[in-house]
MIKE-837936 format. One record per residue (C-alpha): residue in three letters; x, y negated, z negated. Coordinates in steps of 0.2 Angstrom, whole numbers, plus 5000, padded with zeros to 4 digits. Layout:
BEGIN
ALAXYZ;...
This chain:
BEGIN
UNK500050005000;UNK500649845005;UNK500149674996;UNK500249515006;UNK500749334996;UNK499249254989;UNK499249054997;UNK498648954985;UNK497748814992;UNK497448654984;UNK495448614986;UNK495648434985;UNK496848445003;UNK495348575008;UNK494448455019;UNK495748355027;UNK496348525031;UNK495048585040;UNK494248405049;UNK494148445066;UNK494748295078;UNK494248255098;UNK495348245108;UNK494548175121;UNK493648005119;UNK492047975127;UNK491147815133;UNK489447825130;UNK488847655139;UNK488747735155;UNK487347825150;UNK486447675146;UNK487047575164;UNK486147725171;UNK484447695160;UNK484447535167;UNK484747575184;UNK483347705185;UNK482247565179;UNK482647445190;UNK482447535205;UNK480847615201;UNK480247435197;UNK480747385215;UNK479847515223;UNK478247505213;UNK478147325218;UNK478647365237;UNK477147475236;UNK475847345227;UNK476147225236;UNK475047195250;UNK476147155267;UNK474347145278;UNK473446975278;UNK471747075281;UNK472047275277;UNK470747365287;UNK470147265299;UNK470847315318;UNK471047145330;UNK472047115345;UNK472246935347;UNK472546855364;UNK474246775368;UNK474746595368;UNK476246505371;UNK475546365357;UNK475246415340;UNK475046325322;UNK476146325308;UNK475746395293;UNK473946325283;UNK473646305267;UNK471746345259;UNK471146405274;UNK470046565274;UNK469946695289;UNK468446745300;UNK468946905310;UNK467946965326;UNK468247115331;UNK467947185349;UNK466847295360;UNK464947305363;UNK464347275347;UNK465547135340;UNK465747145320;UNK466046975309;UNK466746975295;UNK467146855281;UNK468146865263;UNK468247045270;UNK466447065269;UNK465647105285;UNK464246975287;UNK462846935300;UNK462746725309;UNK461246735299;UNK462246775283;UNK463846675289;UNK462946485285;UNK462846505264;UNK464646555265;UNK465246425274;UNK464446295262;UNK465446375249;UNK467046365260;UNK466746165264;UNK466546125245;UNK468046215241;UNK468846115255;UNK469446255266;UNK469846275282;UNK469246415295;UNK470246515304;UNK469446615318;UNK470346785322;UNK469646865336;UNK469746995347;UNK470346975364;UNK468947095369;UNK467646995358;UNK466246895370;UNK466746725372;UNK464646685366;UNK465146765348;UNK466546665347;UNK465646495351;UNK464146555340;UNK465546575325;UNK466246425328;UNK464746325330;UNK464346405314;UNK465446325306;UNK465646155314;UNK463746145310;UNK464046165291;UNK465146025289;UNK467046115291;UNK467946005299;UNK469546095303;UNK469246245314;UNK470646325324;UNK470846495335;UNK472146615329;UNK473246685345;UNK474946755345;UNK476546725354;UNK476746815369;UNK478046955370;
């Protein structure tokens, strides 16, 4: 039988003996660069998706051409025409009747708002003089005819 030394071992020393040290030192800010990143960019794409990129969503018009066009106007509000047999009009993207288009032009002249008349290049040239009689009989003065540039 063989009998090994006994080590004594001084318990005060015991736990500075046996604390474990890195070696290796690590940054930890990365990981909140990273947070803050992800946030950033997903707060970019929600509001790339809310917002709305189309002045009126939903309603289909192919303007005629022309070489003369109008700079940009303030408080105006848009009446769109849309083409083919049965011409449709619509206003505050509500579609409407010339029976139902007088009221809502008296609201639109005491607010002090301009028309805008975005028609179809298919629309009968009668619709568009009815709508814009429309709205020269109710008091709004300024009246124009949306067209674009040619290509």
């Amino acid at each position: 039988m063989i009998l090994k030394p006994a080590i004594r071992v001084d318990r005060q020393a015991l736990p500075r003996l046996m604390k474990l040290s890195r070696t290796k030192e690590y940054n930890f800010g990365w990981l909140v660069l990273l947070g803050l990143m992800d946030v950033a960019f997903l707060l970019v794409f929600f509001l790339l998706l809310s917002s709305n990129l189309i002045l009126q969503p939903g309603i289909s018009v192919s303007m005629p051409f022309s070489r003369f066009t109008l700079g940009p106007q303030t408080n105006q509000q848009i009446i769109s025409i849309t083409g083919g047999a049965a011409p449709a009009i619509y206003f505050r993207d509500q579609k409407v009747t010339i029976e139902q288009l007088g009221p809502l032009l008296d609201l639109a002249k005491r607010e002090g708002q301009s028309i805008i008349i975005k028609a179809d290049r298919l629309t009968p040239y009668e619709t568009v003089a009815e709508v814009t009689n429309a709205a020269l009989e109710h008091g709004i003065t300024s009246v124009a005819l949306a067209a674009t540039p040619p290509p």
